[in-house]
Backbone as JSON, one array per atom type, in Angstrom:
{
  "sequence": "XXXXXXXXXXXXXXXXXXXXXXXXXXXXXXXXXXXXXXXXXXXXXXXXXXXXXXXXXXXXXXXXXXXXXXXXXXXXXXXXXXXXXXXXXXXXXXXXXXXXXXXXXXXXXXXXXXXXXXXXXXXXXXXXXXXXXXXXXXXXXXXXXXXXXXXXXXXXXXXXXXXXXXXXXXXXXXXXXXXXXXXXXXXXXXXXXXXXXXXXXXXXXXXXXXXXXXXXXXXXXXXXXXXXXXXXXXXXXXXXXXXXXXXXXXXXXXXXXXXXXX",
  "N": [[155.8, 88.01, 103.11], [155.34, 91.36, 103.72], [155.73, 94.21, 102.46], [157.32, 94.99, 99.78], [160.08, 95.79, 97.21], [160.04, 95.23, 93.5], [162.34, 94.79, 90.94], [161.13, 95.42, 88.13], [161.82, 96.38, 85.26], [165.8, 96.48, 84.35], [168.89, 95.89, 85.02], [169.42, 94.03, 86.72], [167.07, 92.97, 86.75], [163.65, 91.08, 88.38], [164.88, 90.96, 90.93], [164.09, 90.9, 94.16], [163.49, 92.95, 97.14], [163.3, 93.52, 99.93], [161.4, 95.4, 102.45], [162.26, 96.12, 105.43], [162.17, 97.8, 107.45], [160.84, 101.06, 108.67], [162.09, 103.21, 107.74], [164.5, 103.63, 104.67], [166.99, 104.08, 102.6], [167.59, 103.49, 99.16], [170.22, 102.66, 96.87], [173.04, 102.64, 95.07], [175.35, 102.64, 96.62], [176.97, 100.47, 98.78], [176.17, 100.85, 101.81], [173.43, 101.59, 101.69], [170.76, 100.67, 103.19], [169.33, 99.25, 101.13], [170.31, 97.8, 98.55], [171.59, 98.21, 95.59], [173.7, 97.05, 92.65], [174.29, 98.59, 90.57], [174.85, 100.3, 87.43], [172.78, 102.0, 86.58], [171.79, 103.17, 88.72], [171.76, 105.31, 91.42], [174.49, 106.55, 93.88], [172.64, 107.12, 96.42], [169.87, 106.72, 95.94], [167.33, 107.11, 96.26], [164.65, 107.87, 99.23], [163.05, 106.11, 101.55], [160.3, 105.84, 103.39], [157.81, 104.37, 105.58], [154.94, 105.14, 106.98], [151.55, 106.13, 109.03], [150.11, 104.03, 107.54], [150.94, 104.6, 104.75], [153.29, 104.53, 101.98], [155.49, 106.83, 101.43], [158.09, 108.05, 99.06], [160.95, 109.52, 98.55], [162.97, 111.55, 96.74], [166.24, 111.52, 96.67], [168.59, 111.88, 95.05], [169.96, 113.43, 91.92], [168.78, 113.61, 89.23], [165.1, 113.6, 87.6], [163.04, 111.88, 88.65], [159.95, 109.3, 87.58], [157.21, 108.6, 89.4], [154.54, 106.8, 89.15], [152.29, 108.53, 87.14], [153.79, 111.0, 87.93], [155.87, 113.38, 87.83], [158.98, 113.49, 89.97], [161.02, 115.76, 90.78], [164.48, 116.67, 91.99], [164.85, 116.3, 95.5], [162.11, 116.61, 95.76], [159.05, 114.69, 96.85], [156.71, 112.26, 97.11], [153.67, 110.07, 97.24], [153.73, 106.15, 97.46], [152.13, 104.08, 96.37], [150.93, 101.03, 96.67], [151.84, 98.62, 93.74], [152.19, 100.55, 91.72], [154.46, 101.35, 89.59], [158.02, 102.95, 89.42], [160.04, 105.07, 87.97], [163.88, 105.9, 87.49], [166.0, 107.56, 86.11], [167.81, 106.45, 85.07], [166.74, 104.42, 83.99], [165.84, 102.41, 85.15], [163.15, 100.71, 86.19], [161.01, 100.06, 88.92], [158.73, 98.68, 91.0], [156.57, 98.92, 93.54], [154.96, 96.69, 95.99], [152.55, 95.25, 98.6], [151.04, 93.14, 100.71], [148.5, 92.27, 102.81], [148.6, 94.2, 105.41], [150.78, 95.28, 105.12], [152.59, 97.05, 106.12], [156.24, 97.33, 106.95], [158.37, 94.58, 107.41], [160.61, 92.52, 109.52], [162.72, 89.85, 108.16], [162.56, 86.18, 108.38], [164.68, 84.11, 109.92], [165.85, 82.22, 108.26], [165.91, 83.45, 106.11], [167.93, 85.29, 106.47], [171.32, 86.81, 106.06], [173.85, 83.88, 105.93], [176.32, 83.26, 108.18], [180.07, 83.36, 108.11], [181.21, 80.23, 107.6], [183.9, 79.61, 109.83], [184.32, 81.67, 111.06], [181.95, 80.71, 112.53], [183.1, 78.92, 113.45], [185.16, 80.4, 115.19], [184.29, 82.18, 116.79], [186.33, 84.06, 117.76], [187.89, 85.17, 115.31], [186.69, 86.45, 114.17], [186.54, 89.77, 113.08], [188.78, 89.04, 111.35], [187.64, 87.36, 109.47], [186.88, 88.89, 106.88], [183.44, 89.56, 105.58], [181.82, 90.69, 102.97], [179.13, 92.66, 103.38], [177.3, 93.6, 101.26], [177.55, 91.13, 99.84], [175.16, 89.75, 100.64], [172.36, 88.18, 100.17], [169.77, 90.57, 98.86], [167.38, 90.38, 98.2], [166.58, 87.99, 97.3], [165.73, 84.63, 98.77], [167.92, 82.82, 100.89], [168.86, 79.36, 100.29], [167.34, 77.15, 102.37], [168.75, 75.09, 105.29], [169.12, 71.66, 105.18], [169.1, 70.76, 108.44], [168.05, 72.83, 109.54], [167.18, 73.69, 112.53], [169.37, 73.29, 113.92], [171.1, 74.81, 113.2], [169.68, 77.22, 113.04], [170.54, 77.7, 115.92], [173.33, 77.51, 115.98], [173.65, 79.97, 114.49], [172.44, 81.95, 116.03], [174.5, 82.01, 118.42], [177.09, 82.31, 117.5], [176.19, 85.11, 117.15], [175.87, 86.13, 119.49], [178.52, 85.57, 120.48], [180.01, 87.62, 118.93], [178.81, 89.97, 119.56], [179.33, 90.02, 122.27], [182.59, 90.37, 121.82], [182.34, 92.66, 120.36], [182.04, 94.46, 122.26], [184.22, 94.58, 123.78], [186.6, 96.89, 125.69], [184.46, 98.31, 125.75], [183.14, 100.7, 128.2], [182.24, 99.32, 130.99], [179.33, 100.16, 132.46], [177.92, 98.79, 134.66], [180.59, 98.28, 136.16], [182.91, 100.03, 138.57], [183.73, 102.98, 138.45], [182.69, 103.51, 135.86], [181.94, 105.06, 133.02], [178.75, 106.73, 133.23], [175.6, 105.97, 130.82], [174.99, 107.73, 128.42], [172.93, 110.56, 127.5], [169.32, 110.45, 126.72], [168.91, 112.4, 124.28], [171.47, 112.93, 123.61], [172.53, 110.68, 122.2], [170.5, 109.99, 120.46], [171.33, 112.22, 118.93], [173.64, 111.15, 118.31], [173.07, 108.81, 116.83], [171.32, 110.07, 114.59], [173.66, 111.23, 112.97], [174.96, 109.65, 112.38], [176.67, 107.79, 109.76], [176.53, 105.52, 108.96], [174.92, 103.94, 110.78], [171.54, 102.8, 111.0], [168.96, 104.4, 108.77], [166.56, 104.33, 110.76], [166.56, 103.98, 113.22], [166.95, 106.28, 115.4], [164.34, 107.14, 114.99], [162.72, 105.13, 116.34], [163.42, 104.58, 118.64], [162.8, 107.16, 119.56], [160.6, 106.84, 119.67], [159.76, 104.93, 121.49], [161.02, 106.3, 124.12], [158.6, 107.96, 124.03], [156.51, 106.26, 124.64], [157.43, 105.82, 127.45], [157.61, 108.79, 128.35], [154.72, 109.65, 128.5], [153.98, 107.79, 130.57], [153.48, 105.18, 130.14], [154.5, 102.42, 130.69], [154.78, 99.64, 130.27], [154.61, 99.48, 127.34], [156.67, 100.76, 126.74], [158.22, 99.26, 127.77], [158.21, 97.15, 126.01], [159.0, 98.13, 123.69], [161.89, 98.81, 124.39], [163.13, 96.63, 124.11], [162.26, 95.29, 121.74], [164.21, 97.3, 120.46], [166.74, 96.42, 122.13], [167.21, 93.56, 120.81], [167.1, 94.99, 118.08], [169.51, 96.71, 117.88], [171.58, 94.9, 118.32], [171.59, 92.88, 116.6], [172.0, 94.77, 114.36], [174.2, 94.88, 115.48], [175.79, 92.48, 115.38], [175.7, 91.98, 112.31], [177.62, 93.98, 111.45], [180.03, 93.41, 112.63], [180.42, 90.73, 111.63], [181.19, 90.95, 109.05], [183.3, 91.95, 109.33], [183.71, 94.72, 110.02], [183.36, 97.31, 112.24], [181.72, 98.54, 114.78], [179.77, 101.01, 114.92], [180.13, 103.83, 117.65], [178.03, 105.08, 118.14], [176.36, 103.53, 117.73], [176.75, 101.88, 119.65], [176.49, 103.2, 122.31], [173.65, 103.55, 121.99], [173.13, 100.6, 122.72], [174.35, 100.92, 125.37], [172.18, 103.26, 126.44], [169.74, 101.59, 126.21], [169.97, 98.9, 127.47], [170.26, 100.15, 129.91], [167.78, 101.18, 130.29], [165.84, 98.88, 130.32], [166.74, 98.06, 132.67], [166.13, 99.86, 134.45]],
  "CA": [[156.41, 89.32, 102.98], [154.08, 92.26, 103.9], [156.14, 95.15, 101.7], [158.94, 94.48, 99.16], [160.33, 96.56, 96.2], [160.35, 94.7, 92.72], [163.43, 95.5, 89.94], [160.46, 95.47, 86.75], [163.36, 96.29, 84.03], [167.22, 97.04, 84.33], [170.12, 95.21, 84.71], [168.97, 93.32, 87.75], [165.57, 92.67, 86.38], [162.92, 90.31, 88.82], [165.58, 90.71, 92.17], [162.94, 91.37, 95.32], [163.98, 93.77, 97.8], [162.41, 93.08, 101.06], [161.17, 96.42, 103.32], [162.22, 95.65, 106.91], [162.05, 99.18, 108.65], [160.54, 102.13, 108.26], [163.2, 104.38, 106.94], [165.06, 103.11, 104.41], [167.55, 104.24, 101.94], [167.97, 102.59, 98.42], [171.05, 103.17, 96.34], [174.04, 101.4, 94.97], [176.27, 102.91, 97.61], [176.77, 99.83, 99.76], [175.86, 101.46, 102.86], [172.26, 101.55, 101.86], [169.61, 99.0, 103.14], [168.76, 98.5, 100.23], [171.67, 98.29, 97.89], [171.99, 97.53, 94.33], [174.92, 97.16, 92.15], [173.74, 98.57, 89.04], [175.12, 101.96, 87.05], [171.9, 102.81, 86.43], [170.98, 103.78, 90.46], [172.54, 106.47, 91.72], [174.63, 105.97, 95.41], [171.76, 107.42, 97.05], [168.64, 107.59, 94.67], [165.87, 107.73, 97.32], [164.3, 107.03, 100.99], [161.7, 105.17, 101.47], [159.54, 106.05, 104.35], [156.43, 104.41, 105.71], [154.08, 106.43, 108.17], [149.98, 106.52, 109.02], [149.7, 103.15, 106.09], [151.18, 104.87, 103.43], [154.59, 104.42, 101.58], [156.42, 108.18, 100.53], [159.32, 108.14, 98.19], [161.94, 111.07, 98.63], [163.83, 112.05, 95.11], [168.06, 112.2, 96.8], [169.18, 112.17, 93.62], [170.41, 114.72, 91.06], [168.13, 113.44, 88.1], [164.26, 113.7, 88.14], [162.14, 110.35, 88.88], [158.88, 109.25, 86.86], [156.36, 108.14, 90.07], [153.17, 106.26, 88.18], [152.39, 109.91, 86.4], [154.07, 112.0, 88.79], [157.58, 113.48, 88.05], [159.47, 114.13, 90.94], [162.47, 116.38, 90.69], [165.69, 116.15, 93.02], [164.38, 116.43, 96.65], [161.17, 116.33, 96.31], [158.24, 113.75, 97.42], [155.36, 111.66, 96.62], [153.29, 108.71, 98.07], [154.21, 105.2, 96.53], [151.13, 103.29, 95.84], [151.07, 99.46, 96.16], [151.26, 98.18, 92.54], [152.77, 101.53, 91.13], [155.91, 101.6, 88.89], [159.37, 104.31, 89.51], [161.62, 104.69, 86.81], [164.77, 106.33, 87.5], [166.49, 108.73, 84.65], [168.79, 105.23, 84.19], [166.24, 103.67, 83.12], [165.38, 101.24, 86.07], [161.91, 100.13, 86.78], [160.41, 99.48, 90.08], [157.5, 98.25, 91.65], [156.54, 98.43, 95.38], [154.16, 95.48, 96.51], [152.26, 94.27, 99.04], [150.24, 92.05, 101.27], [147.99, 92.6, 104.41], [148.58, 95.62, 105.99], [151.88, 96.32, 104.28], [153.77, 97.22, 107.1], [157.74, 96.74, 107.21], [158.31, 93.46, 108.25], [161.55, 91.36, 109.43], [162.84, 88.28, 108.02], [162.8, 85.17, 109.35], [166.44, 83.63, 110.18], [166.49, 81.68, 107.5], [165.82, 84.1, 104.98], [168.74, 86.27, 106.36], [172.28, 86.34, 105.43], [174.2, 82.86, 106.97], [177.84, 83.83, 108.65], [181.46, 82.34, 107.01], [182.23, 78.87, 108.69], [185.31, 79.58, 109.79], [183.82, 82.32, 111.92], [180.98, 79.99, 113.43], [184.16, 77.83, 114.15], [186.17, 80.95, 116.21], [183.92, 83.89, 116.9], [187.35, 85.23, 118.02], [188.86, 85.71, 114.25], [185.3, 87.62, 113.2], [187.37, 90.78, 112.36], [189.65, 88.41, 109.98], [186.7, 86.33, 108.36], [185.45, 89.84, 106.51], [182.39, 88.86, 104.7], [181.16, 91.86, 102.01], [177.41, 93.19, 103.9], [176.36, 93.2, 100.15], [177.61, 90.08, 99.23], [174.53, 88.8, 101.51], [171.18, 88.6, 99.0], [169.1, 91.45, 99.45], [166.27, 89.79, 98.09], [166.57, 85.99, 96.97], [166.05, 84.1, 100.41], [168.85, 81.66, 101.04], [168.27, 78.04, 100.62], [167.12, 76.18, 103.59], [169.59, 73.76, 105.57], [168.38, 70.24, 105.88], [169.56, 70.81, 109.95], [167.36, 74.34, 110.4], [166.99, 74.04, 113.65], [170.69, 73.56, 114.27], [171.68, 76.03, 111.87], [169.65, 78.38, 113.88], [171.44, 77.58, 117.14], [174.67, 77.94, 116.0], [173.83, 81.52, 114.44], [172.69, 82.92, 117.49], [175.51, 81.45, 119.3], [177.61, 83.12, 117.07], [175.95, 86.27, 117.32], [176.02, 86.27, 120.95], [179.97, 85.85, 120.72], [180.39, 88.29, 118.21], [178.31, 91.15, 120.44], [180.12, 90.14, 123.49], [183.55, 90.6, 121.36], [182.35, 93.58, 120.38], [182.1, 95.01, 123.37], [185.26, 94.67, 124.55], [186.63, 97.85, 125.64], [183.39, 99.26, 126.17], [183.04, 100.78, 129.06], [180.76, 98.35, 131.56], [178.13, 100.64, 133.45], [177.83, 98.4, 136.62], [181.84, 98.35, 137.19], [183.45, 100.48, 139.22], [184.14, 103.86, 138.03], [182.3, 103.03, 134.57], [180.76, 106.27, 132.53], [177.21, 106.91, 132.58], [175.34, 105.87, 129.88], [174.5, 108.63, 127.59], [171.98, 110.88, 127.25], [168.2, 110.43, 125.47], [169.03, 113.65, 123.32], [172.99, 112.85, 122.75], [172.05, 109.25, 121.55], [169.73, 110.2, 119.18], [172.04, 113.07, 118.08], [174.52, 110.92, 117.74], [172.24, 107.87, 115.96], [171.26, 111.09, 112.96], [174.66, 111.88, 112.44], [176.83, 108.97, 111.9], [176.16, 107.26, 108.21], [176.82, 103.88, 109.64], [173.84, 103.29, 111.34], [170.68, 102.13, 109.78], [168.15, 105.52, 109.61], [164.86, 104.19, 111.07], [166.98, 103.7, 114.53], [166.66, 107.03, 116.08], [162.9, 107.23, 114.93], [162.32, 103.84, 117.47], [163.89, 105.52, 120.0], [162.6, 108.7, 119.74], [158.47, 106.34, 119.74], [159.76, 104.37, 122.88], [161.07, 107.49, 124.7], [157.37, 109.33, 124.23], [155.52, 106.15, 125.43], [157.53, 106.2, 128.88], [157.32, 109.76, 128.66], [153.69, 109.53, 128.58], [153.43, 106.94, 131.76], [152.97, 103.77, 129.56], [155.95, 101.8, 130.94], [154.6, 98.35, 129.84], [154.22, 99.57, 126.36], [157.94, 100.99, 126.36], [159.32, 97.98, 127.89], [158.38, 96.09, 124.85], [159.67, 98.81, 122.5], [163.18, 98.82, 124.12], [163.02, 94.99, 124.45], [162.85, 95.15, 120.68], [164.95, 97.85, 120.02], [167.56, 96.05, 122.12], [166.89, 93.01, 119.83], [167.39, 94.88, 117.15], [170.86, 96.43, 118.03], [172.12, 93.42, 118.87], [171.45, 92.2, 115.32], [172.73, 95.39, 113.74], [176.07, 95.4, 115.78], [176.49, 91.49, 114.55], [176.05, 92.64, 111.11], [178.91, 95.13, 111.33], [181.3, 92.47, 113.11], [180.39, 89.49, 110.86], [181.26, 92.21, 107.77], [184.53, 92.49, 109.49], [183.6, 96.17, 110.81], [183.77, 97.95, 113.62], [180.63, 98.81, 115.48], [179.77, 102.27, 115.72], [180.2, 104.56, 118.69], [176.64, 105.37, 118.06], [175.18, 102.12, 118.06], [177.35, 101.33, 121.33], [175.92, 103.79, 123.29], [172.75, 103.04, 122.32], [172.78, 99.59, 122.98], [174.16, 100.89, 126.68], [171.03, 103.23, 126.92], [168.48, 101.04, 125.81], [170.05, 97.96, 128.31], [169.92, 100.94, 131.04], [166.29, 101.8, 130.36], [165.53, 98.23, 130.69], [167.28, 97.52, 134.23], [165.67, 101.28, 135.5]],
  "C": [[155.32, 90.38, 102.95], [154.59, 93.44, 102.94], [157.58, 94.69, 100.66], [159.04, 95.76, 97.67], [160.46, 95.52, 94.67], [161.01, 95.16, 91.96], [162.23, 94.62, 88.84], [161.76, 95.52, 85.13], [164.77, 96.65, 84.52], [167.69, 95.48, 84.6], [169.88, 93.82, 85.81], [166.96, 92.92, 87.76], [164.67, 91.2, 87.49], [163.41, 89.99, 90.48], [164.18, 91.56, 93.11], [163.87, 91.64, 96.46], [163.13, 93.93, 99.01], [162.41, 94.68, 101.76], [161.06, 96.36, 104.17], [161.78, 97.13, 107.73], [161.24, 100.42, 107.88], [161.23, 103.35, 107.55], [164.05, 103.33, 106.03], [165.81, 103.75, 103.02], [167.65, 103.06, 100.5], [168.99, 103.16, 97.25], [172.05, 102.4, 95.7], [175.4, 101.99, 95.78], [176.04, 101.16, 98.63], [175.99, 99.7, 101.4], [174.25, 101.85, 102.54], [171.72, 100.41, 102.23], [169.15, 98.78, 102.16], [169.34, 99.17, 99.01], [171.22, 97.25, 96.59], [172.85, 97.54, 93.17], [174.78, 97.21, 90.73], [174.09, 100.15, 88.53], [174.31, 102.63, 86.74], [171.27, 103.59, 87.42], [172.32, 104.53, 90.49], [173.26, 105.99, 93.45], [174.02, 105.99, 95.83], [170.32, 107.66, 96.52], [167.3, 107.76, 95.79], [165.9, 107.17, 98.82], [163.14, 106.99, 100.57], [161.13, 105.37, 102.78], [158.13, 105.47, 104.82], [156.23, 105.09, 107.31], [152.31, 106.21, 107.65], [149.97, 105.24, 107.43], [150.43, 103.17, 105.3], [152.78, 104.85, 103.52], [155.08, 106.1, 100.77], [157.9, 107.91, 100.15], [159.9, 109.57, 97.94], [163.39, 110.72, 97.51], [165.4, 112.37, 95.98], [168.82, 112.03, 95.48], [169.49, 112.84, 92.51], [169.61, 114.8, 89.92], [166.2, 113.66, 88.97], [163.96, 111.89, 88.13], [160.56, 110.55, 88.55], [158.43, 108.41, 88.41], [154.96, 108.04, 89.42], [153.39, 107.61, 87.09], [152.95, 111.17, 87.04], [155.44, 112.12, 88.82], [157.76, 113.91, 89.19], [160.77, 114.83, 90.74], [163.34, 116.12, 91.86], [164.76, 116.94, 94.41], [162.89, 116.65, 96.99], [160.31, 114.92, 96.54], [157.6, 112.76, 96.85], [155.08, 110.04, 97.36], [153.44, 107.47, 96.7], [153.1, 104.41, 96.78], [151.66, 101.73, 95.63], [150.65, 98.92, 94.62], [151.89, 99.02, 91.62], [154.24, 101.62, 90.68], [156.93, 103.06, 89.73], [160.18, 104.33, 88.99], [162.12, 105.93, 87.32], [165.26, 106.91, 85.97], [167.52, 107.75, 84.15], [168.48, 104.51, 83.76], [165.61, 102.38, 84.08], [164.18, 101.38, 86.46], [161.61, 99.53, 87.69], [159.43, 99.51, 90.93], [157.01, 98.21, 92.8], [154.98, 97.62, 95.56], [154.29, 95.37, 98.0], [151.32, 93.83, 99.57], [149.9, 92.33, 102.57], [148.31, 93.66, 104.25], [149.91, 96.62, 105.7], [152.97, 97.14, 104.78], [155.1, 96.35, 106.86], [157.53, 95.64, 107.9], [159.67, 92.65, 108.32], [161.38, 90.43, 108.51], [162.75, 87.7, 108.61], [164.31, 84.96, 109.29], [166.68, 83.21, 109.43], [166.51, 82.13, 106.18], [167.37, 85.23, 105.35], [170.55, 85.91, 106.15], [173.32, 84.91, 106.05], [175.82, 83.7, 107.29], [178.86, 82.71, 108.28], [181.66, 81.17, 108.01], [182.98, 78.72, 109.19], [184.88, 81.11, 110.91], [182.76, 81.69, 113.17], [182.22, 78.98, 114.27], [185.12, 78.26, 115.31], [185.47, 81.84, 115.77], [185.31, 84.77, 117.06], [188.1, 85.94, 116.54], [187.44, 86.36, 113.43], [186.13, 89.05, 112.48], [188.27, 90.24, 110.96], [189.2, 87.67, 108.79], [185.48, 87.63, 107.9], [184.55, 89.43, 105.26], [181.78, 90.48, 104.23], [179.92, 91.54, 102.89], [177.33, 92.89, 102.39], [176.52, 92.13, 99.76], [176.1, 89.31, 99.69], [173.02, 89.08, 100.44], [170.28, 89.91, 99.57], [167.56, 91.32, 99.36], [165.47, 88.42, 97.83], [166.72, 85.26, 98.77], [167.01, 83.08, 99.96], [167.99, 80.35, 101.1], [168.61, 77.6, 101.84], [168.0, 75.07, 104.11], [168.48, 72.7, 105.96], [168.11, 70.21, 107.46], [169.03, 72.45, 109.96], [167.6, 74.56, 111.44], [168.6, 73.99, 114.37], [171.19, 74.76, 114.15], [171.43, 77.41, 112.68], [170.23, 78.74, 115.28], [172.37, 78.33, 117.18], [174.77, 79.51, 115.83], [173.79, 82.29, 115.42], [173.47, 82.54, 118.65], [176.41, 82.04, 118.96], [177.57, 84.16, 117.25], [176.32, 86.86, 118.81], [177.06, 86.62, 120.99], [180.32, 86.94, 120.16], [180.34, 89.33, 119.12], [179.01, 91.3, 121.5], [181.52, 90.49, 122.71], [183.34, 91.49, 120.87], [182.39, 94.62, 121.12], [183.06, 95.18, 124.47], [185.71, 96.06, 124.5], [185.64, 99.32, 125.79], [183.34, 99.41, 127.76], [181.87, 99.98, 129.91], [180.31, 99.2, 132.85], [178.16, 99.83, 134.46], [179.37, 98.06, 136.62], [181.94, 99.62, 137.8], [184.15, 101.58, 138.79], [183.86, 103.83, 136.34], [181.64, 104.98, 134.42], [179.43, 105.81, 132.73], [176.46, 106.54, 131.05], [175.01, 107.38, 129.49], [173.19, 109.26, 127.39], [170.91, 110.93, 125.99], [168.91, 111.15, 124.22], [170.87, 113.09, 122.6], [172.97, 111.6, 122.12], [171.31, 109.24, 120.49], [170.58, 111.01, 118.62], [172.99, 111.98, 117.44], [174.43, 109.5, 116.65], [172.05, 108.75, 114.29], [172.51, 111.03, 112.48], [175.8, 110.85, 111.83], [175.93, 107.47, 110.65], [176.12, 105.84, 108.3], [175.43, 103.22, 110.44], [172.57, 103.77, 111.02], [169.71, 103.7, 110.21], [166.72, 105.62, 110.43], [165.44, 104.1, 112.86], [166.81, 104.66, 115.63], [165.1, 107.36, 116.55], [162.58, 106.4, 115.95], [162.62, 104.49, 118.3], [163.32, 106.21, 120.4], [160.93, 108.09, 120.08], [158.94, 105.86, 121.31], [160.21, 105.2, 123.85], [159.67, 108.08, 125.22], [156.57, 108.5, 125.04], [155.98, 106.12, 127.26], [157.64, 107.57, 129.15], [155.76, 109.89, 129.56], [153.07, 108.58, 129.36], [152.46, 105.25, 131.17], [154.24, 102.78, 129.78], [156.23, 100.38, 130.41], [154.96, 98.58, 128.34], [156.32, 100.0, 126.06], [158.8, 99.91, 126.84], [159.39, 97.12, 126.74], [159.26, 96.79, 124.09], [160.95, 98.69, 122.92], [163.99, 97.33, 124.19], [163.27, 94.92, 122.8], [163.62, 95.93, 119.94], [166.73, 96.92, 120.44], [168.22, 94.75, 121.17], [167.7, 93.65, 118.39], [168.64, 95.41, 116.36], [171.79, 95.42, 118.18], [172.48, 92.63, 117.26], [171.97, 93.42, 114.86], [174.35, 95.32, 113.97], [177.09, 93.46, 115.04], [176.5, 92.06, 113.0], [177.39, 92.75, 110.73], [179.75, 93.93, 111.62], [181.35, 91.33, 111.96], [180.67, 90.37, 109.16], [182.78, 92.6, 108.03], [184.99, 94.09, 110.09], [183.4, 96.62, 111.93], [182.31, 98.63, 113.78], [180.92, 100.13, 115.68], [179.15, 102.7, 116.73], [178.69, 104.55, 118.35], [175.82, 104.27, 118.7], [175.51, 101.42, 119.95], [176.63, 101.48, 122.28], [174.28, 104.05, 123.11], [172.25, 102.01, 122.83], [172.78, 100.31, 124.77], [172.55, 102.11, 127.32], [169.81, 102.64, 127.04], [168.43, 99.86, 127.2], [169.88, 98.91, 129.55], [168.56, 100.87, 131.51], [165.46, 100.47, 130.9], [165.8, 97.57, 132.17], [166.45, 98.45, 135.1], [164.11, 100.23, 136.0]]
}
């Protein structure tokens, strides 16, 4: 794990909170990446930002926040120091850690949440097998199946079905009287604006955009190679949660698969 958040005291005391992306919300609103179900957090108590190394912590919350010696009041800042405590005005203690270079880093597969059996058995009843997003650990890795390498099969076999069953009704760009994909600018607008999709998503976009701006085409093929990647895995999410994929994410997936065919 190259970045993670530690719960030091409260109610959820020693739970590890893994830091996959660069933007990241933490709150006990569900709808944060990084959700915790405790009355002492606020729905929205901060974002978490890394940039240039460093980790900044942004105060959304109505109370102030103790950073090492550094109060922060509601909306404002400060850099989060590997090793450095953040108590909240509820009393929760937390730690940000880490290792190497400290960059956001994925899970592996088998650290991430597994999908209901009964879904792996009929991708088609995914809408009916809704599985709580928080129910899934946010920081305890799942124990390991004896059959890993199966295990991992089936998931992305699943996933696959899910994405394609999500996509029904989407309009398909190479038929025959299909919309246009969407524009750079309305894709990102419409990535900021809708609460549903994760906030580090437009930022990717908006990096792999500048390097084919900037006549690096190799360098942006990777980026939308793993952006598509990593829609793909957000829109299972949503389906295996029983939810409905947002418009947003849709029409990003269809610009990103565009950018890669151009």
């Amino acid at each position: 794990m190259a970045a993670k958040i530690t719960v030091v005291e409260g109610e959820h005391a020693g739970t590890e909170l893994w830091i996959e992306y660069e933007v990241l919300r933490f709150g006990s609103d569900p709808s944060c990446e990084l959700s915790l179900d405790d009355p002492a957090v606020e729905p929205h108590a901060l974002t978490i930002r890394y940039s240039d190394g460093r980790y900044t912590v942004f105060n959304r919350g109505g109370s102030p926040l103790q950073l090492d010696a550094l109060t922060l009041a509601p909306s404002e800042s400060g850099t989060w120091k590997s090793g450095k405590n953040l108590r909240t005005a509820g009393g929760l203690l937390l730690r940000l850690e880490t290792s190497g270079g400290g960059m956001p880093e994925r899970r592996v597969v088998d650290d991430l949440p597994s999908l209901p059996a009964d879904v792996v058995e009929s991708p088609v009843r995914a809408s009916a097998a809704a599985g709580d997003r928080d129910a899934a650990p946010t920081g305890e890795p799942a124990k390991k199946s004896n059959t890993g390498a199966v295990a991992v099969g089936v998931l992305f076999a699943a996933a696959a079905a899910f994405i394609l069953l999500g996509d029904v009704g989407k309009p398909n760009p190479s038929s025959a009287g299909a919309q246009p994909a969407k524009t750079f600018a309305e894709v990102v607008k419409e990535l900021q604006s809708d609460p549903d999709c994760a906030p580090d998503l437009w930022i990717q976009l908006d990096r792999v955009y500048a390097e084919a701006y900037r006549g690096k085409p190799a360098d942006a093929a990777v980026g939308y190679q793993r952006l598509r990647d990593r829609i793909d895995w957000e829109k299972n999410l949503a389906l295996s949660a029983g939810k409905t994929v947002p418009e947003a994410l849709l029409d990003a997936d269809a610009f990103v698969k565009q950018r890669l065919l151009d």
